[in-house]
TORZAPA-651965 format. One record per atom (N, C-alpha, C, O, CB): y, z, x. Coordinates in pm, whole numbers, padded with zeros to 5 digits, always signed. Glycine has a CB too. Example, Ala and Ser with C-alpha at 12.3 -4.5 7.8 and 13.67 -1.06 7.14 Angstrom:
TORZAPA-651965
-00569+00780+01319 -00450+00780+01230 -00330+00780+01320 -00332+00846+01424 -00447+00905+01131 -00225+00708+01285 -00106+00714+01367 +00003+00787+01290 +00114+00804+01341 -00060+00572+01408 
//
This chain:
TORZAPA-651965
+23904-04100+32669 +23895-04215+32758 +23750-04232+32803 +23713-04131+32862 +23990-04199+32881 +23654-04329+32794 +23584-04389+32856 +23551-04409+32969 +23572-04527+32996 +23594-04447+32832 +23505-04349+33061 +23545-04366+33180 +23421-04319+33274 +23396-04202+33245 +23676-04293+33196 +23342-04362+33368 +23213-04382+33434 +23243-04234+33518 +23185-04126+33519 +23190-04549+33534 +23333-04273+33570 +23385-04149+33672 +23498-04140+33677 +23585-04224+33655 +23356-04149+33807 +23506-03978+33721 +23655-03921+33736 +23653-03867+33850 +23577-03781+33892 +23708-03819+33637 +23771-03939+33921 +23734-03897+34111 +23820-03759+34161 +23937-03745+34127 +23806-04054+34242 +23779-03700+34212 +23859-03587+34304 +23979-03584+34289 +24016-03684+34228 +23851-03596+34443 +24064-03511+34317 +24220-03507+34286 +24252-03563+34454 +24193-03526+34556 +24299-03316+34228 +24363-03663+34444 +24397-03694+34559 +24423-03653+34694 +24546-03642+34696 +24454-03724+34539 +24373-03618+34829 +24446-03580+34912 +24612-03572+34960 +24685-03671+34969 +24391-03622+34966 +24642-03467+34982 +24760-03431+35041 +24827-03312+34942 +24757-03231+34881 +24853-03566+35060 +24991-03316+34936 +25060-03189+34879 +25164-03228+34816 +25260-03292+34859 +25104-03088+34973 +25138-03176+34680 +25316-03202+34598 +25421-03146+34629 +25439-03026+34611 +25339-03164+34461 +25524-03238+34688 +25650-03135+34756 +25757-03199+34672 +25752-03282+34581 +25688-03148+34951 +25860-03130+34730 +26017-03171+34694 +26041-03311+34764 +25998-03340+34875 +26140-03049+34760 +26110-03390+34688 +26097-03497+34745 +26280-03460+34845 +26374-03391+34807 +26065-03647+34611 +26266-03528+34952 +26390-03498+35022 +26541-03595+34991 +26531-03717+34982 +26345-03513+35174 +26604-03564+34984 +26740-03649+34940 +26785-03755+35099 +26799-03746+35221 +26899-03502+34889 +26789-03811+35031 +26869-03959+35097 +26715-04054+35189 +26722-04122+35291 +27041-03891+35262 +26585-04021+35100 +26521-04115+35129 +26458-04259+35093 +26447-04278+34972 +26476-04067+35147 +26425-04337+35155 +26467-04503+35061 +26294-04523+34994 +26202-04513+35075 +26531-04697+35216 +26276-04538+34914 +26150-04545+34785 +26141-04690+34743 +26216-04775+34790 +26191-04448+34628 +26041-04717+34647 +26062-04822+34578 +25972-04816+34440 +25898-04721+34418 +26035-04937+34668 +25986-04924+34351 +25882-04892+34255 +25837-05052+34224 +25932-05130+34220 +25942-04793+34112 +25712-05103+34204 +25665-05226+34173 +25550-05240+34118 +25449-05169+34127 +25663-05295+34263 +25579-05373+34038 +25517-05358+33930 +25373-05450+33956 +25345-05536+33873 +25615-05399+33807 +25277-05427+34087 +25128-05496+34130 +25095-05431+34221 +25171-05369+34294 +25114-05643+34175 +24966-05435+34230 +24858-05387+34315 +24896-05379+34407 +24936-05491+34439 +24754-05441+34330 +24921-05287+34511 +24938-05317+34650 +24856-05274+34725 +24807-05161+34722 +25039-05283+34698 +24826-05395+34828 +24702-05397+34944 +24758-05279+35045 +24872-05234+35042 +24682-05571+35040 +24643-05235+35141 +24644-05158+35248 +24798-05232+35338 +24894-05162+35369 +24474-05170+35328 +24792-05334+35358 +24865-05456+35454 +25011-05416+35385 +25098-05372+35460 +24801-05658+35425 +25039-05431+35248 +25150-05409+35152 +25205-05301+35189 +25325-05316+35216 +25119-05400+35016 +25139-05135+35207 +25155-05057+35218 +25223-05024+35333 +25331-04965+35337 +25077-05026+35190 +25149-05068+35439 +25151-05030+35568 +25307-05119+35646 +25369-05078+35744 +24982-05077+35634 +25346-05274+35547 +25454-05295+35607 +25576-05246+35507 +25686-05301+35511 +25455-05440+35649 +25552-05159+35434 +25693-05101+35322 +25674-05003+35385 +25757-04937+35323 +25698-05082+35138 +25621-04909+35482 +25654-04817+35542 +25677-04819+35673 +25726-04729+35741 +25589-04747+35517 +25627-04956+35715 +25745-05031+35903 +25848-05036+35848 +25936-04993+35922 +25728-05222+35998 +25896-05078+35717 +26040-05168+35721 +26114-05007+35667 +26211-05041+35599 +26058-05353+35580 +26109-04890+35669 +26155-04798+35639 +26156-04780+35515 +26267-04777+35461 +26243-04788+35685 +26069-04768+35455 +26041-04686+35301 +25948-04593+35309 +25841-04597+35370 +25987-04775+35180 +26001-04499+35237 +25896-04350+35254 +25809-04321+35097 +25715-04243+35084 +26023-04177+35291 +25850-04378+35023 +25763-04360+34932 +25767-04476+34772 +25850-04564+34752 +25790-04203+34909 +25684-04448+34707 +25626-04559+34634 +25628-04517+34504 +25581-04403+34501 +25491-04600+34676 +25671-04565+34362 +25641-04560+34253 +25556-04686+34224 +25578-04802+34258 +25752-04537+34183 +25433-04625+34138 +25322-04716+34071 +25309-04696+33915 +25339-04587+33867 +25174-04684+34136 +25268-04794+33841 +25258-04777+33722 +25153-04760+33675 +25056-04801+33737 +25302-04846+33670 +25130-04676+33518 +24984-04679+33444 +25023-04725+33342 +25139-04763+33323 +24898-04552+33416 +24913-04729+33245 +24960-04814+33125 +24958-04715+33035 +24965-04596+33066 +24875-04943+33078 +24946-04765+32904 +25022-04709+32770 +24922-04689+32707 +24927-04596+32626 +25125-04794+32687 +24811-04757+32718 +24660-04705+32639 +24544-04791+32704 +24573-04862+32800 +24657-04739+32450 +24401-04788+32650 +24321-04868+32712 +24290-05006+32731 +24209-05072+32796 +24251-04835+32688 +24416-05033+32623 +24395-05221+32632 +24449-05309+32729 +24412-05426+32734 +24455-05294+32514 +24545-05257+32818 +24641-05270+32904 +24664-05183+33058 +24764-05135+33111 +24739-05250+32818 +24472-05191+33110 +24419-05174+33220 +24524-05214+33348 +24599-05152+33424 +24293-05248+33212 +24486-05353+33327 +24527-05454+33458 +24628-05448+33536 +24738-05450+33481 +24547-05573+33429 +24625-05440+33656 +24756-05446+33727 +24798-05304+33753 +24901-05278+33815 +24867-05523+33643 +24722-05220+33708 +24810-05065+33729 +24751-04977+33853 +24653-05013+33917 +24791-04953+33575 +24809-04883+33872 +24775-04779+33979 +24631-04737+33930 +24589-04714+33817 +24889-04643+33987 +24558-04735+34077 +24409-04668+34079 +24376-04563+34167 +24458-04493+34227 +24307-04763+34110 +24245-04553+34173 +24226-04411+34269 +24225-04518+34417 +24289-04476+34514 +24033-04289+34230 +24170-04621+34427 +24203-04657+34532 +24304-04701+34597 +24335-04689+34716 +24155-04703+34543 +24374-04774+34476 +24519-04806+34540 +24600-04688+34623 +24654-04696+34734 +24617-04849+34416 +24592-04603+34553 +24653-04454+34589 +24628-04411+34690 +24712-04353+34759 +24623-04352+34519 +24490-04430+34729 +24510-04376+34875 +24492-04518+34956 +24417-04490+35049 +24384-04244+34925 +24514-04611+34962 +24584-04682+35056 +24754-04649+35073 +24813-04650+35181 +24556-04827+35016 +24816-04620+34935 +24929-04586+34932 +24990-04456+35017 +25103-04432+35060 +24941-04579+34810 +24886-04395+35021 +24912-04240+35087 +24875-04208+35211 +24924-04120+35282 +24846-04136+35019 +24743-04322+35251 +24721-04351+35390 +24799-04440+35456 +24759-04475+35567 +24606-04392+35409 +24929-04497+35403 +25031-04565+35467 +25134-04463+35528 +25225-04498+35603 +25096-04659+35369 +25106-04315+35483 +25288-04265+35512 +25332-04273+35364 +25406-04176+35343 +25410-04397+35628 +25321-04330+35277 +25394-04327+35165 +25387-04224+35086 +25278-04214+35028 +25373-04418+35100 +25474-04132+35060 +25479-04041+34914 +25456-04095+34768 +25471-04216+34779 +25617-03982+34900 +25437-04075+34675 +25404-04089+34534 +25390-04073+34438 +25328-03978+34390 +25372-04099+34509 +25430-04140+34393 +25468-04097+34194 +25422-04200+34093 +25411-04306+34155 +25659-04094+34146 +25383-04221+33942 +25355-04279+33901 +25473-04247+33717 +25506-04152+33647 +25205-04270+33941 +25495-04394+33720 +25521-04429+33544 +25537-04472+33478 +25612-04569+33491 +25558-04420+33484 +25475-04437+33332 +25419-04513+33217 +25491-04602+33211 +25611-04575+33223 +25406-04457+33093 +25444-04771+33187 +25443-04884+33096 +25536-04843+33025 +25527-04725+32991 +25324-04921+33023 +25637-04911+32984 +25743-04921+32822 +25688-05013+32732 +25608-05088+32787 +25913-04984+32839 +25703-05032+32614 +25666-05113+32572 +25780-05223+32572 +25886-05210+32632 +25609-05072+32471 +25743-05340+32492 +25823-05482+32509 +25961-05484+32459 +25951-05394+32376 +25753-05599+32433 +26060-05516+32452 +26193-05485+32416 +26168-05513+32261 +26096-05602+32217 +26316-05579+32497 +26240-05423+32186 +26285-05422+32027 +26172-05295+31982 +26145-05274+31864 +26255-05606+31928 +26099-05198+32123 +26028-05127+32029 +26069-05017+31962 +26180-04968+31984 +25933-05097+32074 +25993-04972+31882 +26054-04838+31771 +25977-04749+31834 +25857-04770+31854 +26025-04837+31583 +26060-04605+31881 +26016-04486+31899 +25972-04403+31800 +26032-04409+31694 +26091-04434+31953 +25886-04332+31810 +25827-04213+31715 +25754-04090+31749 +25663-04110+31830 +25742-04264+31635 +25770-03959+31707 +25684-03846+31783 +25581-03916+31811 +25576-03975+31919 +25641-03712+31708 +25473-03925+31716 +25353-04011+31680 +25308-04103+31849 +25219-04067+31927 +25413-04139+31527 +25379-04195+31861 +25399-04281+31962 +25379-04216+32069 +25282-04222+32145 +25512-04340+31964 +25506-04131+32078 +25545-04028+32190 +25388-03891+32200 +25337-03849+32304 +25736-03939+32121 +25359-03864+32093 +25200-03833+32148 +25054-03915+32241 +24978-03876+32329 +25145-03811+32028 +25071-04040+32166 +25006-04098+32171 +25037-04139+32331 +24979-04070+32415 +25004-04170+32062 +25090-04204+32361 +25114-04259+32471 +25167-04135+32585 +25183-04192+32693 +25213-04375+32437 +25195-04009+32594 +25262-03934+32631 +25068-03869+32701 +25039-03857+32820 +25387-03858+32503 +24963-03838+32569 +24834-03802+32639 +24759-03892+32700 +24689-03859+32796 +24750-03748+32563 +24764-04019+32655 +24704-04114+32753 +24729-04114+32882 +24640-04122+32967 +24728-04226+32725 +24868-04105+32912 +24951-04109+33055 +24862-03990+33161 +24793-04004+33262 +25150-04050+33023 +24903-03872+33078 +24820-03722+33156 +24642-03769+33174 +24577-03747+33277 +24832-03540+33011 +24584-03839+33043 +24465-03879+33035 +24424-03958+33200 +24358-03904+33289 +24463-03976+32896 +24495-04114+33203 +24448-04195+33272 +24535-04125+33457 +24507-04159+33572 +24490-04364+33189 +24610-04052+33422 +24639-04021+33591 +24573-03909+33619 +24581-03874+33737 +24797-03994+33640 +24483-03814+33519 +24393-03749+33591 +24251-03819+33622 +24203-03807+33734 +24377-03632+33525 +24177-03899+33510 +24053-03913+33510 +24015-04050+33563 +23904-04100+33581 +24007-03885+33386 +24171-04110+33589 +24132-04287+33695 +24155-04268+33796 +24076-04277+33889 +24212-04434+33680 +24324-04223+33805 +24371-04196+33992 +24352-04086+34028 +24346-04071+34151 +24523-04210+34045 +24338-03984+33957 +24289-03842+34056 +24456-03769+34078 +24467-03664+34141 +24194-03904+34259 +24584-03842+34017 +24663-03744+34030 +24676-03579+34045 +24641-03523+33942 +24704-03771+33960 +24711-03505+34133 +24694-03374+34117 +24812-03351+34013 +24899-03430+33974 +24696-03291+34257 +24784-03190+33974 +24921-03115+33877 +25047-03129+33948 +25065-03197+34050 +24908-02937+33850 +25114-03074+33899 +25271-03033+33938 +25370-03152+33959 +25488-03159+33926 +25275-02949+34081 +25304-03232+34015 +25430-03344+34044 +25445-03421+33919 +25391-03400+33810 +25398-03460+34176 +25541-03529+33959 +25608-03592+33843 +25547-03713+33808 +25516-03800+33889 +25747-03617+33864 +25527-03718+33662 +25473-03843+33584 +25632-03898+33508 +25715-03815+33470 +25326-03787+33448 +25659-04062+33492 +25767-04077+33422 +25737-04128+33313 +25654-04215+33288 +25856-04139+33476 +25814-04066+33241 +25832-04181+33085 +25920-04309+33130 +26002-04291+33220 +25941-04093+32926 +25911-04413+33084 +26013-04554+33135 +26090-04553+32923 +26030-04568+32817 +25856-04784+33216 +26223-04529+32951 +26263-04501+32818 +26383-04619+32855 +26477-04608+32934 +26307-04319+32769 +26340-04753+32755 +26450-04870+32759 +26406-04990+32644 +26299-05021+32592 +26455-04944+32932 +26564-05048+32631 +26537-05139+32519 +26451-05127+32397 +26361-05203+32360 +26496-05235+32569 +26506-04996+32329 +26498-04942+32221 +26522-05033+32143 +26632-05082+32170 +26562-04844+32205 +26454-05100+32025 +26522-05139+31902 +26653-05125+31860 +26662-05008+31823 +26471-05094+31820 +26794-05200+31842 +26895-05164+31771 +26869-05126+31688 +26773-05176+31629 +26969-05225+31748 +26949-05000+31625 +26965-04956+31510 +26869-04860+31489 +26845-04827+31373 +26967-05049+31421 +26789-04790+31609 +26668-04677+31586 +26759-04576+31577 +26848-04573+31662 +26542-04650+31709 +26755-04472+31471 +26802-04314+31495 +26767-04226+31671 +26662-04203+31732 +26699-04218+31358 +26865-04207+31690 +26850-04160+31756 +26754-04045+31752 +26689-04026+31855 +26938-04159+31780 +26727-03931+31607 +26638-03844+31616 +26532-03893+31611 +26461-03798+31579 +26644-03759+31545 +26437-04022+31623 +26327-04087+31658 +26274-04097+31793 +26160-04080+31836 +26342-04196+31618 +26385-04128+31851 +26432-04158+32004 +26354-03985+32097 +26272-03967+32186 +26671-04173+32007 +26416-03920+32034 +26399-03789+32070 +26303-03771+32041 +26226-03788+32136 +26468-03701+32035 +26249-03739+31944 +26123-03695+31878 +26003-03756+31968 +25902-03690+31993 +26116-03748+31717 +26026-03914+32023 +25949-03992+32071 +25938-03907+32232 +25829-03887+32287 +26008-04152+32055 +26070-03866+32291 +26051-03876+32468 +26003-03735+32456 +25930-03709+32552 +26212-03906+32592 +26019-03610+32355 +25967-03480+32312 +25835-03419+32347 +25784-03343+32429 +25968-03482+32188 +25798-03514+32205 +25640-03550+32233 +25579-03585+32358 +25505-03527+32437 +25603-03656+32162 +25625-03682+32354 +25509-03721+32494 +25549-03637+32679 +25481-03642+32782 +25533-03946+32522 +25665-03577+32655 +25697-03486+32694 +25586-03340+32752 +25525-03312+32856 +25779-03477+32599 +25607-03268+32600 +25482-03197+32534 +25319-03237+32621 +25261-03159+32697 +25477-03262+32353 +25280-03353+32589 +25133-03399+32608 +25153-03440+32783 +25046-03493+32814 +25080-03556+32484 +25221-03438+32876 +25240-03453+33011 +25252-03314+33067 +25167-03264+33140 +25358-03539+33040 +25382-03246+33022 +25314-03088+33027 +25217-03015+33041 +25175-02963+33144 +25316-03041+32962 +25173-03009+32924 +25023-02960+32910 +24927-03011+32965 +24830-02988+32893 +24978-02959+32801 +24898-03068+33051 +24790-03133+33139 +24829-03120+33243 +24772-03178+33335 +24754-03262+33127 +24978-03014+33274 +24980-03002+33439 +25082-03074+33523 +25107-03044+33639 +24852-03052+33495 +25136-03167+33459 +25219-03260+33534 +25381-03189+33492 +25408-03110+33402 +25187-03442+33477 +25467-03249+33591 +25600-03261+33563 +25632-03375+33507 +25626-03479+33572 +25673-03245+33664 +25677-03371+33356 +25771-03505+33313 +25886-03546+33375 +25973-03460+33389 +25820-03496+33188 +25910-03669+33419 +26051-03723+33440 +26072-03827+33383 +25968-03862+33327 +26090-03746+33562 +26206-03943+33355 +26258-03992+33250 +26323-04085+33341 +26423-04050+33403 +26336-03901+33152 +26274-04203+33354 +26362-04353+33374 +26436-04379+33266 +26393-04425+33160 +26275-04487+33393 +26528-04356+33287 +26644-04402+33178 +26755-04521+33235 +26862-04516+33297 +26740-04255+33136 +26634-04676+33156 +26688-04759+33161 +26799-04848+33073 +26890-04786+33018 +26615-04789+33186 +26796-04932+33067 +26941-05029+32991 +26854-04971+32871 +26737-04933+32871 +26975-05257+33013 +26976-04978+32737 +26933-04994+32587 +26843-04871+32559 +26757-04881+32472 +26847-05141+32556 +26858-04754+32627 +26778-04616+32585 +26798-04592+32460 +26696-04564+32397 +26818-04488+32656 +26915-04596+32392 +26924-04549+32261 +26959-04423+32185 +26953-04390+32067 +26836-04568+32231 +26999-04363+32303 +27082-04260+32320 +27193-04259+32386 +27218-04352+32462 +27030-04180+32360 +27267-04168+32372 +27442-04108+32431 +27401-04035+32604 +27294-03975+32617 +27527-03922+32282 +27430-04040+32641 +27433-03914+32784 +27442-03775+32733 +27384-03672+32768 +27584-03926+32898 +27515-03796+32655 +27449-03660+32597 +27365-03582+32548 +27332-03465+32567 +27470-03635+32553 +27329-03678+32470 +27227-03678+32386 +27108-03691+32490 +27022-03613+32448 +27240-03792+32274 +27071-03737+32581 +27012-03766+32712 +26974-03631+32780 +26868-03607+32838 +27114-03851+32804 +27066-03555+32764 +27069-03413+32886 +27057-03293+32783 +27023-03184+32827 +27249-03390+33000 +27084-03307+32642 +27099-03162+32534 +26999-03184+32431 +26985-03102+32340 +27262-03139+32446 +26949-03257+32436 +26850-03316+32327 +26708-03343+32388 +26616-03335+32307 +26909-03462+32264 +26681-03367+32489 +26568-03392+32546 +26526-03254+32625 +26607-03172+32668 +26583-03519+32633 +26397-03248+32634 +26314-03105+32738 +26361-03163+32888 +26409-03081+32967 +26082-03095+32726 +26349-03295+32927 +26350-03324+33005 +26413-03265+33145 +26527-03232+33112 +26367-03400+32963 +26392-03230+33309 +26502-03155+33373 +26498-03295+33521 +26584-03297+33609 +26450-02940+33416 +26377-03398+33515 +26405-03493+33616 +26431-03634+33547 +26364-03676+33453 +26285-03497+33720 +26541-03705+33609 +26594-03794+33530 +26646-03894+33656 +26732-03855+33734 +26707-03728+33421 +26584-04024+33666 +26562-04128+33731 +26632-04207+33662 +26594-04219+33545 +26440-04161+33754 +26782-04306+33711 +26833-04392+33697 +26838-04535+33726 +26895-04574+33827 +26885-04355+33714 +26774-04629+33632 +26756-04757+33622 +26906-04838+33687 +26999-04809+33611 +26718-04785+33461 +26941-04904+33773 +27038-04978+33842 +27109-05008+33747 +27231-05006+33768 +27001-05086+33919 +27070-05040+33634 +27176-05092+33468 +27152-05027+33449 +27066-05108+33485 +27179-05192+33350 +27109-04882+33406 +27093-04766+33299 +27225-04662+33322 +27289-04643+33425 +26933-04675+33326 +27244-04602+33190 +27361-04527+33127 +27362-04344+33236 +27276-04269+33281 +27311-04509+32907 +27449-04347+33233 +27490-04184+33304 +27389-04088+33231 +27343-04129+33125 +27677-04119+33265 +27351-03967+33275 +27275-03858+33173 +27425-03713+33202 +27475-03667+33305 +27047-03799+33259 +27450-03686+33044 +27561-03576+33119 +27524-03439+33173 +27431-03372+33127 +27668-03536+33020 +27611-03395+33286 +27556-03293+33349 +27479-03245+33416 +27498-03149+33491 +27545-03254+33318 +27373-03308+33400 +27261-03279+33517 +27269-03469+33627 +27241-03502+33742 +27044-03236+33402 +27299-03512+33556 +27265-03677+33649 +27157-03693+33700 +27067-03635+33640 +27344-03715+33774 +27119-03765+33812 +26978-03811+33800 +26956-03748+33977 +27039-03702+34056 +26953-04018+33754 +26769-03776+33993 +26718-03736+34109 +26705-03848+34193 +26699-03839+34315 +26602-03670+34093 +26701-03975+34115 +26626-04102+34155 +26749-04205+34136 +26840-04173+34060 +26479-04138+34053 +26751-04321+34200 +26859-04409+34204 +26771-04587+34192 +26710-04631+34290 +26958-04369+34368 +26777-04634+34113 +26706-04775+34148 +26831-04840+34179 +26939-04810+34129 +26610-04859+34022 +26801-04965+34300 +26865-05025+34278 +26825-05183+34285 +26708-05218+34302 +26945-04975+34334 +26936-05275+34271 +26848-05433+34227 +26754-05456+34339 +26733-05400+34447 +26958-05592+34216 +26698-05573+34270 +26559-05625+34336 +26614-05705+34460 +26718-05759+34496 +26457-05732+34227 +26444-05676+34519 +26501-05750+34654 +26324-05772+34734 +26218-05713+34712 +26647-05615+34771 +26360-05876+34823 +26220-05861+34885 +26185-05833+34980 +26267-05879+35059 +26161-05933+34888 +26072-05758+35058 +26067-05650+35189 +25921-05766+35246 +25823-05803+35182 +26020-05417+35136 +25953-05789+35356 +25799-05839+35414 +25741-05917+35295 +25623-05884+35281 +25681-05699+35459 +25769-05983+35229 +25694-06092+35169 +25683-06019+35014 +25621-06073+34922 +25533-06130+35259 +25736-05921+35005 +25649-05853+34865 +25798-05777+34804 +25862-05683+34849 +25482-05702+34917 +25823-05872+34671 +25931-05779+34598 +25895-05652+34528 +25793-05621+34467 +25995-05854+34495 +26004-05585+34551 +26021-05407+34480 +26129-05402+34437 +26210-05493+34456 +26015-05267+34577 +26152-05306+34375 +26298-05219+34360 +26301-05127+34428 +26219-05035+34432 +26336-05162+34237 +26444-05148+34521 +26457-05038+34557 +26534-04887+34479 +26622-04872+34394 +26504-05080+34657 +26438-04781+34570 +26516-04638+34493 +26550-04578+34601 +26496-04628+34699 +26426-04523+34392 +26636-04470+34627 +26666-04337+34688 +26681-04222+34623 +26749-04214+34521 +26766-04340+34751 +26594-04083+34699 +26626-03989+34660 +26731-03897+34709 +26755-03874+34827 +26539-03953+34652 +26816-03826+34567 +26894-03744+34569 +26872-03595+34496 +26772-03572+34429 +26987-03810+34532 +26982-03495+34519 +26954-03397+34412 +27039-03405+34330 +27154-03438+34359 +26945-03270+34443 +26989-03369+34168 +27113-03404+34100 +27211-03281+34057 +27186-03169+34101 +27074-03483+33976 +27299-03296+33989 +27429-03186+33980 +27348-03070+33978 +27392-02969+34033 +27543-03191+33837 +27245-03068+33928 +27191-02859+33889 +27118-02849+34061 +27070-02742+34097 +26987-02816+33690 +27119-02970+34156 +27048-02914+34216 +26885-02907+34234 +26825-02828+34306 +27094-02836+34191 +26831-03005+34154 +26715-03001+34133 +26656-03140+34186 +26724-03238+34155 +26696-02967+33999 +26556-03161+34252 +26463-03301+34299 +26385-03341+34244 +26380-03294+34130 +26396-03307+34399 +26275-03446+34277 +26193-03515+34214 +26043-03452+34305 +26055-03425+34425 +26242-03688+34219 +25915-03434+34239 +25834-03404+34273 +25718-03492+34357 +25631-03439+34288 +25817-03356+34184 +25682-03533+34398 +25595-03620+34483 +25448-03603+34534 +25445-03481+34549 +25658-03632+34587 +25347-03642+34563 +25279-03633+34621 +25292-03708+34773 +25329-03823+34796 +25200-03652+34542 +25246-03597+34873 +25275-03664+35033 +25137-03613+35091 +25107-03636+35208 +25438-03591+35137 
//
């Protein structure tokens, strides 16, 4: 990555995120003002997005956004861009886009280790093998790992997998549920979206956190 500067790792601490608190995730910039009234109207924390490689900058989480986000009260998480509906998964892909992710949330926003980065896994191509599917969330899996982060898995509409196949087939152990997205078996999810809605002038989705069947949470920065 290209990049002038790479800023400090963010202030504050990656914790457990606590169950039954109300989140959101949206997809634009949000101002200091943005911040500060999604955490009057009772939201405790924030999902932001990065993108998928360098052509597709705009609109995503920065080092500054972030700490307006974190100087609101808000906790935080960030994850990857999907691509456009009908795409084809591949390890390949799933590298590619899996090191960029670890790439641009250390050396743009200053993400620290340990907490959770998501894959956004939806509207798969009909008719992709499912061992593509895998191979794809694996990989990039792999390349989020190794740079320190915790992977987790939005598993939205049209994943392209079984629930089973979801929970025995994937590395994956945090698993975030899209409001239309399919069950994961056995472990279920940490994260809950649910439909859109608008808070103080500015639409989100809302989420809440839970623990899921093993018992396990979602990681955060606070």
């Amino acid at each position: 990555m290209d990049e002038i500067y790479t800023p400090p790792f963010l202030p504050g601490t990656v914790k457990q995120a606590t169950p039954g608190l109300r989140g959101f995730d949206v997809n634009f910039i949000l101002s200091a003002t943005d911040a500060q009234h999604l955490k009057a109207a009772g939201y405790d924390f924030c999902i932001r997005y990065i993108p998928r490689n360098v052509n597709l900058l705009n609109g995503n989480l920065t080092n500054s956004e972030a700490l307006r986000i974190l100087n609101a009260g808000l906790a935080l998480m960030a994850v990857q861009h999907v691509a456009l509906p009908g795409w084809v998964p591949s390890a390949d892909l799933g590298t590619a886009y899996g090191n960029y992710a670890a790439l641009y949330a250390k050396q743009v926003v200053g993400l620290p280790p340990g907490m959770n980065i998501w894959l956004d896994l939806e509207e798969v191509a009909q008719g992709t093998p499912a061992a593509g599917v895998i191979a794809y969330c694996n990989a990039w899996y792999k390349e989020v790992e190794t740079a320190g982060y915790e992977p987790g898995i939005y598993v939205g509409y049209g994943p392209g997998l079984t629930s089973q196949q979801l929970y025995n087939n994937l590395s994956f152990k945090h698993y975030w549920q899209a409001y239309n997205g399919p069950n994961v078996a056995t472990r279920g999810f940490q994260l809950l979206q649910k439909t859109q809605k608008t808070v103080a002038g500015i639409v989100i989705d809302p989420n809440i956190t839970q623990a899921d069947n093993l018992g396990d949470v979602a990681l955060w920065l606070q």
